[in-house]
C-alpha positions as a Markdown table, in Angstrom:
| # | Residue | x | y | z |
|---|---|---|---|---|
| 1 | Unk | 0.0 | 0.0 | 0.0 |
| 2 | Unk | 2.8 | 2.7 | 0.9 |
| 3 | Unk | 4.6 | 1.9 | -2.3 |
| 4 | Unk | 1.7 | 2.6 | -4.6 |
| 5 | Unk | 0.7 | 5.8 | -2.4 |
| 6 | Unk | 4.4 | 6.7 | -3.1 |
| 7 | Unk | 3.8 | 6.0 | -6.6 |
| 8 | Unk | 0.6 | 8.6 | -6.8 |
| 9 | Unk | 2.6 | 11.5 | -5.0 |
| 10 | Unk | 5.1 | 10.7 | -8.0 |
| 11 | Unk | 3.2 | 12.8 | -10.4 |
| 12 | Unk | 6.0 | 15.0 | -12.4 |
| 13 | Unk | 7.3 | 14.1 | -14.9 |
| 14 | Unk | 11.3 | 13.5 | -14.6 |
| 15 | Unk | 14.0 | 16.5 | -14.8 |
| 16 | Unk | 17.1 | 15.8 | -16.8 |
| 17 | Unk | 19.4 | 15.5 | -14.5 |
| 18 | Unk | 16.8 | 12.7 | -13.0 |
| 19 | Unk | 17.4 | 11.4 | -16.3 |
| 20 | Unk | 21.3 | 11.6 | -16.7 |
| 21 | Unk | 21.6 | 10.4 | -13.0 |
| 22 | Unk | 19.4 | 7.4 | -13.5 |
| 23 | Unk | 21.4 | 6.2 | -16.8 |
| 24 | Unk | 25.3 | 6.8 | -15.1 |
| 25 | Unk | 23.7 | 4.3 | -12.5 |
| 26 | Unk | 22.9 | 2.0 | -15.0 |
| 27 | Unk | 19.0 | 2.1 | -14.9 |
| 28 | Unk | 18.2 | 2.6 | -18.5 |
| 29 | Unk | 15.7 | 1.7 | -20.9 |
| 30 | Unk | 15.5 | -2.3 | -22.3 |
| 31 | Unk | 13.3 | -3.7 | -24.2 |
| 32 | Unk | 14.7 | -7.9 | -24.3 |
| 33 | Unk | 12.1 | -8.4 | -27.6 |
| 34 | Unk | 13.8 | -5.5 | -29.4 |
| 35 | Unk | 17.5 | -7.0 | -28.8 |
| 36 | Unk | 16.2 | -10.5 | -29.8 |
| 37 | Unk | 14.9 | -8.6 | -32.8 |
| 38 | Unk | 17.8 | -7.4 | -34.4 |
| 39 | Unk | 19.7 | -10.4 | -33.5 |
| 40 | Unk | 17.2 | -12.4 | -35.3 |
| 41 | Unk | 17.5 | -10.2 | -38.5 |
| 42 | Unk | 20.9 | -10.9 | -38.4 |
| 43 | Unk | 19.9 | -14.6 | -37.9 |
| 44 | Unk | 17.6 | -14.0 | -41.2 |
| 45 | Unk | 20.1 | -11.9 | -43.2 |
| 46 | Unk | 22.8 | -14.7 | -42.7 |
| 47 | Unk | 20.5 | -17.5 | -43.8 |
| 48 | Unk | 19.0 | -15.7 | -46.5 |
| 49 | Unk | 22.5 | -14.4 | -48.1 |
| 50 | Unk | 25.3 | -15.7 | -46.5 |
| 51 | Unk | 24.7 | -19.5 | -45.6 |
| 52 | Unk | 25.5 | -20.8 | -49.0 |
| 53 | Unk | 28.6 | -18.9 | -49.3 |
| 54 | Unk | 29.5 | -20.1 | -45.7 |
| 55 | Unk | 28.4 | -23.8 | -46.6 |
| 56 | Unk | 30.2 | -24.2 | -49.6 |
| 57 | Unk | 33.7 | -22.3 | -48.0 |
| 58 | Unk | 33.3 | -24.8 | -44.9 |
| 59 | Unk | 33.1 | -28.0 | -47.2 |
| 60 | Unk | 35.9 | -26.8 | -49.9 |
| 61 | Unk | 38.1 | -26.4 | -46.7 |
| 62 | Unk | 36.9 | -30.0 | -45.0 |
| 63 | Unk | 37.0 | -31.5 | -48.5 |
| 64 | Unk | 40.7 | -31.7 | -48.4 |
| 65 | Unk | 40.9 | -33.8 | -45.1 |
| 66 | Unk | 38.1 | -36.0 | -45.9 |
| 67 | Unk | 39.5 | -37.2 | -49.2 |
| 68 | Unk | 43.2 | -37.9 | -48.0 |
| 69 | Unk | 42.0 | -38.7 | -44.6 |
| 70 | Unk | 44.1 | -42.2 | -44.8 |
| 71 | Unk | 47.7 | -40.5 | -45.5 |
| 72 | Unk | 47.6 | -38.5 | -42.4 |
| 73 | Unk | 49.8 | -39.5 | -39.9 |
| 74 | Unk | 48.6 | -39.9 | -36.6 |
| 75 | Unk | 51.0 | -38.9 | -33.9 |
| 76 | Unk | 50.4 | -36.6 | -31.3 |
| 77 | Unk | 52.2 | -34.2 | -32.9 |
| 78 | Unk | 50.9 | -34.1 | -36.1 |
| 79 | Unk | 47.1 | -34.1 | -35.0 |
| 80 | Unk | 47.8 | -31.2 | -33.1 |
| 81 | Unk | 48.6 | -29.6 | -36.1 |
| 82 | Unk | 45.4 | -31.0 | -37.8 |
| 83 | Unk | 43.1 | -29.9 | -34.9 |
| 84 | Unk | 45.0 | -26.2 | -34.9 |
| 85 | Unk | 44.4 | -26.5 | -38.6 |
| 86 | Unk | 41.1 | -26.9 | -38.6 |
| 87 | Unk | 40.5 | -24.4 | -35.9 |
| 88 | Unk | 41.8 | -21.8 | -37.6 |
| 89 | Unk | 39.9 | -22.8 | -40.9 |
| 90 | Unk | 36.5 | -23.0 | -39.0 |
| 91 | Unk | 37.4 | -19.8 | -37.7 |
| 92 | Unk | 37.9 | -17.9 | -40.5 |
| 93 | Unk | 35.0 | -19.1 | -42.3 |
| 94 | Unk | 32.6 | -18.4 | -39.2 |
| 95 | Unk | 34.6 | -15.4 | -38.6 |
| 96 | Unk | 31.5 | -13.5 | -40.7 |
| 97 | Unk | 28.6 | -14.4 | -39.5 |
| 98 | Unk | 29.8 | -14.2 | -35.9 |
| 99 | Unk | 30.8 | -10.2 | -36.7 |
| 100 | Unk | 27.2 | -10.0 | -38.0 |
| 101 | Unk | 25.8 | -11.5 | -34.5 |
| 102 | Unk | 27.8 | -9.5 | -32.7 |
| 103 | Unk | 27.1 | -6.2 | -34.2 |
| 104 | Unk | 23.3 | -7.0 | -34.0 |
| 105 | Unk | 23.6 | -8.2 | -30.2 |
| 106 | Unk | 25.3 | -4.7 | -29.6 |
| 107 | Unk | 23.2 | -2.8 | -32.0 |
| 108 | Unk | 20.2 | -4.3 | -30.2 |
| 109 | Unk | 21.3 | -2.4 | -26.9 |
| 110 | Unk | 22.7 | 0.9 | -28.4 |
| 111 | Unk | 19.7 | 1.9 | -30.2 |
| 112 | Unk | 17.9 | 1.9 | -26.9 |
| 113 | Unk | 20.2 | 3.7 | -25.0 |
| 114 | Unk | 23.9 | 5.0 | -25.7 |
| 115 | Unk | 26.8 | 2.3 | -24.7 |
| 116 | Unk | 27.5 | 2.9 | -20.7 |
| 117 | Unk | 29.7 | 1.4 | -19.1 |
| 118 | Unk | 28.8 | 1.2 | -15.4 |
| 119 | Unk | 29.6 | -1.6 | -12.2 |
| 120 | Unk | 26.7 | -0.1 | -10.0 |
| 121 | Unk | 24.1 | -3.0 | -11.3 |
| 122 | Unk | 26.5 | -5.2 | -9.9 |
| 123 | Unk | 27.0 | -4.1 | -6.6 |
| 124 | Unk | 25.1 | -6.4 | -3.8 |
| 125 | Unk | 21.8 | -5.4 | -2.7 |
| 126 | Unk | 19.9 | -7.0 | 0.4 |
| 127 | Unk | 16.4 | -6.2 | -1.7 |
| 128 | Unk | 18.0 | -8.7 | -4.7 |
| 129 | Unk | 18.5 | -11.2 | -2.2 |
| 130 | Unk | 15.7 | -11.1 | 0.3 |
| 131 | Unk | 13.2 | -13.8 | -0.1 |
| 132 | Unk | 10.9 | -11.7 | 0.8 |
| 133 | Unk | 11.4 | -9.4 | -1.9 |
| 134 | Unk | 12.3 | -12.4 | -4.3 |
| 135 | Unk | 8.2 | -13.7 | -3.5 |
| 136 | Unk | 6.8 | -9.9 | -4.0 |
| 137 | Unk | 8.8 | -9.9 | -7.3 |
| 138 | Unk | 7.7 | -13.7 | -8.2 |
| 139 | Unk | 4.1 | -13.2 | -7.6 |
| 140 | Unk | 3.6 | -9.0 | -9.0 |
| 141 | Unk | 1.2 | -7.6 | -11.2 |
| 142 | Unk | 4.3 | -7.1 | -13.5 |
| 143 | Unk | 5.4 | -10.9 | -13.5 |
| 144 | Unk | 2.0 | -11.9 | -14.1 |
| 145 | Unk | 1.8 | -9.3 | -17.2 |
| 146 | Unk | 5.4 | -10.8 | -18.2 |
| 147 | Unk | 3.8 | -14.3 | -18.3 |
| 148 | Unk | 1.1 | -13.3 | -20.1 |
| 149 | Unk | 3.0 | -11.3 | -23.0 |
| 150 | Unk | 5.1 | -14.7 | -23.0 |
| 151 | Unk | 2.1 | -16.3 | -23.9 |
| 152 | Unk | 0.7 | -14.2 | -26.1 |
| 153 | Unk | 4.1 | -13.9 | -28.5 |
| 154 | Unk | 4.8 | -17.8 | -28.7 |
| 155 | Unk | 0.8 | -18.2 | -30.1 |
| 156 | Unk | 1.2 | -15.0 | -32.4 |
| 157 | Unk | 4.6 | -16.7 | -33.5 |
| 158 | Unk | 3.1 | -20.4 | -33.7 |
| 159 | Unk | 0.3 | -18.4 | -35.9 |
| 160 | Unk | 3.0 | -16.7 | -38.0 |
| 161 | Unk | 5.7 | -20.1 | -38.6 |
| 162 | Unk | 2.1 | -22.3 | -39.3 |
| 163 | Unk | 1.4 | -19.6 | -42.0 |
| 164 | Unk | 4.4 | -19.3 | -44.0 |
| 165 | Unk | 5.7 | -22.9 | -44.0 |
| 166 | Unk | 2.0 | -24.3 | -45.9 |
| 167 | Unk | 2.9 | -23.2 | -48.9 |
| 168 | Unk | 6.1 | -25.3 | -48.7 |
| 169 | Unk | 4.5 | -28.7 | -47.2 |
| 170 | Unk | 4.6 | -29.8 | -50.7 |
| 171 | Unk | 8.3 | -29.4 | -51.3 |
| 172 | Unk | 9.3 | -30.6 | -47.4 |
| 173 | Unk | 7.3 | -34.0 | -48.1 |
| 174 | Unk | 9.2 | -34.6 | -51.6 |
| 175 | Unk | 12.7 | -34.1 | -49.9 |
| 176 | Unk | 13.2 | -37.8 | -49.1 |
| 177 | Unk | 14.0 | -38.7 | -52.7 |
| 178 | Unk | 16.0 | -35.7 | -53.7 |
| 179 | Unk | 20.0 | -35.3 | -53.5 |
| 180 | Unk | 22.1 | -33.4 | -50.6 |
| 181 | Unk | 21.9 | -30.4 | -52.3 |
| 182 | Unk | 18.5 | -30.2 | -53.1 |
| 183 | Unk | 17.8 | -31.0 | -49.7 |
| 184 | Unk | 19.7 | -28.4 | -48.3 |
| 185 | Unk | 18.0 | -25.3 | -50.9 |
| 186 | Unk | 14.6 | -26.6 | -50.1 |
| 187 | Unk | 15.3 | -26.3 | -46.3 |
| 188 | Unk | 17.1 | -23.3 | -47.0 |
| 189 | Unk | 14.4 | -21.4 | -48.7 |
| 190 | Unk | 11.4 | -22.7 | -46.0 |
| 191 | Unk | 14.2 | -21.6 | -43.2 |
| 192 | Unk | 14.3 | -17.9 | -44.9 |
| 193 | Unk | 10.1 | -18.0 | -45.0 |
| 194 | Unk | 10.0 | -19.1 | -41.6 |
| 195 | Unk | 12.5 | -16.4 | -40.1 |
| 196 | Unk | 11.1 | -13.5 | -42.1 |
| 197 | Unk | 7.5 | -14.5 | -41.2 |
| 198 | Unk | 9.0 | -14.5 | -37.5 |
| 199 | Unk | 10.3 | -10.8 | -38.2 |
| 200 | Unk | 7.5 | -9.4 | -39.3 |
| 201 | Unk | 5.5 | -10.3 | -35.9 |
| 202 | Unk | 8.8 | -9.5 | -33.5 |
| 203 | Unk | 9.3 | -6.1 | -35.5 |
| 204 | Unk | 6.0 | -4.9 | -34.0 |
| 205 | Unk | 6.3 | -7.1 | -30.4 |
| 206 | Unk | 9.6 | -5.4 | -30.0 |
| 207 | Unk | 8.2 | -1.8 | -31.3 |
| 208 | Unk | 5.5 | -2.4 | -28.5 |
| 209 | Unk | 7.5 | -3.8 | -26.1 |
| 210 | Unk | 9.9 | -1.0 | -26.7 |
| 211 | Unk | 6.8 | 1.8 | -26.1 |
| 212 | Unk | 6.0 | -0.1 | -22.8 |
| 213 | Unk | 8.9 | -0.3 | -21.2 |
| 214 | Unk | 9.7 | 3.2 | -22.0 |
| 215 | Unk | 6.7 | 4.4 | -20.5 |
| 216 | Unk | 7.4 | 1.9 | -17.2 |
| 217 | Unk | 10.9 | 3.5 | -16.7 |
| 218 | Unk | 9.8 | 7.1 | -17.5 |
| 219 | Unk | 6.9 | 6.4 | -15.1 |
| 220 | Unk | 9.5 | 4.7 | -11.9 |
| 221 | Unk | 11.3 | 8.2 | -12.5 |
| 222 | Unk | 8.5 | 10.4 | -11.9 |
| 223 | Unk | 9.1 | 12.8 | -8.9 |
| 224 | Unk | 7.4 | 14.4 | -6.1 |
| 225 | Unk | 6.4 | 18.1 | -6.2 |
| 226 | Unk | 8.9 | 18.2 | -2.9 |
| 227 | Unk | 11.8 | 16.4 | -4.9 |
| 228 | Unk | 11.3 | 18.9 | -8.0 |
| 229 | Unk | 11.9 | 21.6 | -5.3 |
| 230 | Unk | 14.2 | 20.8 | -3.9 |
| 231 | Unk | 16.4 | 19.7 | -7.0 |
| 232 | Unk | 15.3 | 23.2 | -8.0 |
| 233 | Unk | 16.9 | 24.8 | -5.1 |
| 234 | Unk | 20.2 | 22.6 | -5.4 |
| 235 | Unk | 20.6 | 23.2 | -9.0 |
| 236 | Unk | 19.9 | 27.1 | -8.5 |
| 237 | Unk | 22.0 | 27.3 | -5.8 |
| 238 | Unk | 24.9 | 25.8 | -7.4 |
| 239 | Unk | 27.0 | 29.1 | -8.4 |
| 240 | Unk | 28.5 | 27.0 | -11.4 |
| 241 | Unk | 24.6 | 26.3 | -12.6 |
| 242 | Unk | 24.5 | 30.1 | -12.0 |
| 243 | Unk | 27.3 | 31.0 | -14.2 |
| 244 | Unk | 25.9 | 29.7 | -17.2 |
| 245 | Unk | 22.7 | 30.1 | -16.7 |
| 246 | Unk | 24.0 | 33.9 | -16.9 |
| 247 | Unk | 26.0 | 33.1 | -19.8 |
| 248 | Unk | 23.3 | 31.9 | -21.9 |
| 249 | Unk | 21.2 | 34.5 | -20.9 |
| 250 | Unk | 23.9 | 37.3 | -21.8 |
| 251 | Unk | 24.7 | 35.3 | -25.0 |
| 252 | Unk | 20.9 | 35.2 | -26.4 |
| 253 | Unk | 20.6 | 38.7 | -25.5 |
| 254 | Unk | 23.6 | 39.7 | -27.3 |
| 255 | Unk | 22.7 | 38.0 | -30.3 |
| 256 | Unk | 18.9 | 39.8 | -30.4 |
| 257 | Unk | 20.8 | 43.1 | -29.9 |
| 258 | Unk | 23.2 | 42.2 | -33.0 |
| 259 | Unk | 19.7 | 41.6 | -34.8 |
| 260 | Unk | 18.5 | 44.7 | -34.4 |
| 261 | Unk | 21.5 | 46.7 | -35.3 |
| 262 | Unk | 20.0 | 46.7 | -38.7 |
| 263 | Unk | 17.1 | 47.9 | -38.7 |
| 264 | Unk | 19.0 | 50.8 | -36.9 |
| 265 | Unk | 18.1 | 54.6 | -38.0 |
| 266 | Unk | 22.1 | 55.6 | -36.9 |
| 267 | Unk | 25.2 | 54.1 | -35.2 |
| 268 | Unk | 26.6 | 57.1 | -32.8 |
| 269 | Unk | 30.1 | 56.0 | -31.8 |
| 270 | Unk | 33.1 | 57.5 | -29.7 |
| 271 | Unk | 34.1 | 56.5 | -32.3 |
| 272 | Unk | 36.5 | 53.8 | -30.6 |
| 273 | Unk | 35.0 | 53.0 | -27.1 |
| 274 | Unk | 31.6 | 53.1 | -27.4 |
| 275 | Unk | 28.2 | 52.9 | -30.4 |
| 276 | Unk | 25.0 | 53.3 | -30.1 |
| 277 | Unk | 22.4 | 52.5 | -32.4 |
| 278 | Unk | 19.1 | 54.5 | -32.9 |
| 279 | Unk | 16.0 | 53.8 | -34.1 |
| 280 | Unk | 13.4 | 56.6 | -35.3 |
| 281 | Unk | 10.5 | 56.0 | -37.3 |
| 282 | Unk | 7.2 | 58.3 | -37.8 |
| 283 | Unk | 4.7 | 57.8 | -35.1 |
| 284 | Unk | 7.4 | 57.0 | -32.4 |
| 285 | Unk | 7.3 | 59.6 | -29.4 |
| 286 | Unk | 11.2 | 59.7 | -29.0 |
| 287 | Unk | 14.0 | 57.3 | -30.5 |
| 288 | Unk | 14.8 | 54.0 | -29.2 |
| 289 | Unk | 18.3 | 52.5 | -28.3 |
| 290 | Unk | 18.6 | 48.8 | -29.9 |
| 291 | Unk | 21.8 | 48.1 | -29.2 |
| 292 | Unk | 25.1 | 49.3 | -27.7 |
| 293 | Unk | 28.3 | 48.3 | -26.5 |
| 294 | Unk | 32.1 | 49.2 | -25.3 |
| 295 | Unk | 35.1 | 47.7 | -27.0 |
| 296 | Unk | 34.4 | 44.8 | -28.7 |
| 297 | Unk | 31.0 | 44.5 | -28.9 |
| 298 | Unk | 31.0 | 48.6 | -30.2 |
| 299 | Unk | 33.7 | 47.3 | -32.7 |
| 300 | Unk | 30.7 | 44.5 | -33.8 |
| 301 | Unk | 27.8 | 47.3 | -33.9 |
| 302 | Unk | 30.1 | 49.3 | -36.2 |
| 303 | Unk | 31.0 | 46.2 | -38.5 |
| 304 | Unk | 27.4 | 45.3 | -39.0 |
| 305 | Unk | 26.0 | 48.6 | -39.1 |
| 306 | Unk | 28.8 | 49.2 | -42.5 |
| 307 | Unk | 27.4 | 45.9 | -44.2 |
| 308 | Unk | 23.8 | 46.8 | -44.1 |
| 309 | Unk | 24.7 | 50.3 | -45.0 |
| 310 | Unk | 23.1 | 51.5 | -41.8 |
| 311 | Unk | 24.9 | 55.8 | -40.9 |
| 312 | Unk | 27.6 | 56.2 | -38.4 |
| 313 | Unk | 28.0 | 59.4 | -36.9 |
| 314 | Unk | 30.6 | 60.7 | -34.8 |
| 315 | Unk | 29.9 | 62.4 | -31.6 |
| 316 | Unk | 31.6 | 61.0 | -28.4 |
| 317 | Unk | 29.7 | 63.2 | -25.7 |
| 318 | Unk | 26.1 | 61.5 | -27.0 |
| 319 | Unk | 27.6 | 58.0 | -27.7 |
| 320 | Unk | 28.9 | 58.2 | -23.6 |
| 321 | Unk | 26.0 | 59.3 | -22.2 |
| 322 | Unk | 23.6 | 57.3 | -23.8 |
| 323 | Unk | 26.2 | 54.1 | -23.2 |
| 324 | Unk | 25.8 | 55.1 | -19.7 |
| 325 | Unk | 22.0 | 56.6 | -19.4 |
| 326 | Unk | 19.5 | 54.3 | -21.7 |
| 327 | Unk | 19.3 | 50.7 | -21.3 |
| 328 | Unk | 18.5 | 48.8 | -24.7 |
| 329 | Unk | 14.8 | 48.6 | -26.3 |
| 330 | Unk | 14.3 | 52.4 | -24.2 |
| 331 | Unk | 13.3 | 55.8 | -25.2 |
| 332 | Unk | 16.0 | 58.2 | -25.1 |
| 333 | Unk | 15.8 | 60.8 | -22.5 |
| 334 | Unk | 14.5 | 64.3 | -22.6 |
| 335 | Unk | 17.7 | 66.0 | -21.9 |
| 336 | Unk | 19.1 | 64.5 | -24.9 |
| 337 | Unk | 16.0 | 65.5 | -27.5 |
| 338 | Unk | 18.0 | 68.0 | -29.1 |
| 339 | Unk | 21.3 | 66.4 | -29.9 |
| 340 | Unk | 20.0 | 63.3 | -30.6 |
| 341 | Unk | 17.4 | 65.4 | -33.7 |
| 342 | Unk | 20.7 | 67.1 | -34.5 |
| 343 | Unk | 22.2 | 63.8 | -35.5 |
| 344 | Unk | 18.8 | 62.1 | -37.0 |
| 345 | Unk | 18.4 | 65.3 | -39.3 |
| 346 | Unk | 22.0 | 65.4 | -40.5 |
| 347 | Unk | 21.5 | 61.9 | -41.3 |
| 348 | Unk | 17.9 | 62.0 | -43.1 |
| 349 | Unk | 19.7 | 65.4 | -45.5 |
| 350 | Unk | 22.6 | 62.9 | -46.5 |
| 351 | Unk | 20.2 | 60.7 | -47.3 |
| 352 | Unk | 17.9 | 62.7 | -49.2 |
| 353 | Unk | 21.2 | 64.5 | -51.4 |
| 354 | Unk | 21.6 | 60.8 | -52.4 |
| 355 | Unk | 18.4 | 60.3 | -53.6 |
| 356 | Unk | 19.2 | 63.6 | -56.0 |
């Protein structure tokens, strides 16, 4: 009872460093029918493409034993050889398929999760090893649904294998009379019907499966309203967090300020230490500062004011006090009315001699 009222004060959905803590300890998503899934497309792939190449390497490099099998000699020596021989032939013909296995077995895992490498699953547990636990685990709502999703898949697969291999009753029942090789293709192909028949119904069990137990792990990592404080609180008070929080901020505004520069009326610079841009437009009350800077960032305003052609005027006592006395997206002060029109009408006459 206490651990399902725990589970209905669990009603936020998980933070990401929930997330990212969860995975470093191992707890990830896993779906078992997806992994066996890919492994058994491998499975089909090999049959379907490879298995004649494989069959044919692996008797070409037995044939030569089998057909002098009498001259060998038979000392110790000399079947150590033979056995190390073989090995290594064996090997190198399997060597294939086994790559193909083993890229689907890991494949099967990495597409659920990134590869983590991690002992904490393996550390002891007294809850893994009570019996007590070990009967609440045996006798759950979730082993019971396991069970039944067991069931379910080997009659959907039964279904599936009964379909495909009809068709090929015919050619199973004449196999008796044909030759080696014939007997081999015929399984062959009913082999490659069976498997892909078998895909085609794991490819949506594991897609399922995958959903479920997605939603069951994102569901265990739900959190408390308290917990979600109080991560809040730890996170915000982490003067690291802080920092970059800050960054960011300063960085997005920055680059909205840069954004604005064009659409700038005038750039009024220092004209080294300082620019500020102005916007006027009829119908405003009083022109607007859309971006400034010192240094650098006055250096920026001043390149991107030149590429979209935007004026730059001159007049260090208005570029200082306006650095120092407007904040950006503001209306300039009264005080400064009358040189800021100065430099707005000098501007709009060199722009209208141009137009002459």
């Amino acid at each position: 009872m206490a651990e399902e009222d725990d589970d209905d004060s669990k009603t936020e959905e998980p933070t990401q460093k929930k997330i990212d803590e969860a995975i470093e300890r191992g707890d990830v998503v896993k779906s078992q029918e997806l992994a066996t899934f890919f492994v058994l497309a491998a499975g089909t792939v090999f049959v379907a493409f490879l298995s004649q190449g494989v069959a044919g390497d692996l008797s070409r490099s037995l044939a030569a034993f089998i057909d002098h099998a009498d001259e060998m000699a038979t000392d110790p020596r000399a079947l150590e050889r033979i056995f190390l021989h073989l090995v290594g032939l064996i090997g190198g013909v399997l060597a294939l398929p086994a790559l193909l296995f083993l890229i689907a077995g890991v494949g099967g895992n990495a597409i659920q999760h990134r590869l983590l490498f991690t002992f904490e699953p393996l550390i002891p547990k007294l809850s893994k090893i009570s019996p007590l636990s070990g009967l609440k685990r045996l006798f759950s709502i979730d082993s019971a649904m396991q069970g039944l999703k067991g069931v379910a898949k080997i009659a959907i697969v039964a279904a599936a294998m009964t379909f495909a291999l009809q068709p090929e009753f015919i050619h199973l029942q004449g196999i008796l009379n044909s030759e080696p090789i014939g007997v081999l293709e015929v399984t062959r192909r009913a082999a490659v019907k069976l498997m892909g028949a078998v895909l085609v119904v794991m490819a949506f069990v594991a897609g399922l499966d995958y959903l479920f137990q997605r939603h069951r792990w994102v569901k265990r990592l739900r959190m408390t309203r308290e917990e979600l404080k109080e991560e809040f609180k730890q996170t915000e008070g982490n003067p690291e967090i802080k920092g970059k929080i800050r960054q960011m901020r300063m960085a997005r505004a920055r680059r909205r300020m840069m954004a604005a520069v064009p659409t700038a009326t005038v750039v009024v610079t220092n004209p080294t230490h300082f620019a500020v841009a102005l916007k006027y437009e009829n119908g405003m009350r009083a022109p607007m500062v859309v971006a400034k800077g010192a240094d650098a960032v006055a250096l920026k305003i001043r390149e991107i004011a030149t590429l979209n052609e935007v004026p730059i005027v001159e007049n260090p006592p208005l570029a200082r006090a306006l650095h120092a006395g407007v904040d950006i997206d503001k209306e300039i002060p009264e005080e400064h009315y009358r040189a800021v029109a100065e430099v707005i009408g000098f501007v709009m006459r060199l722009k209208d001699k141009r137009r002459r």
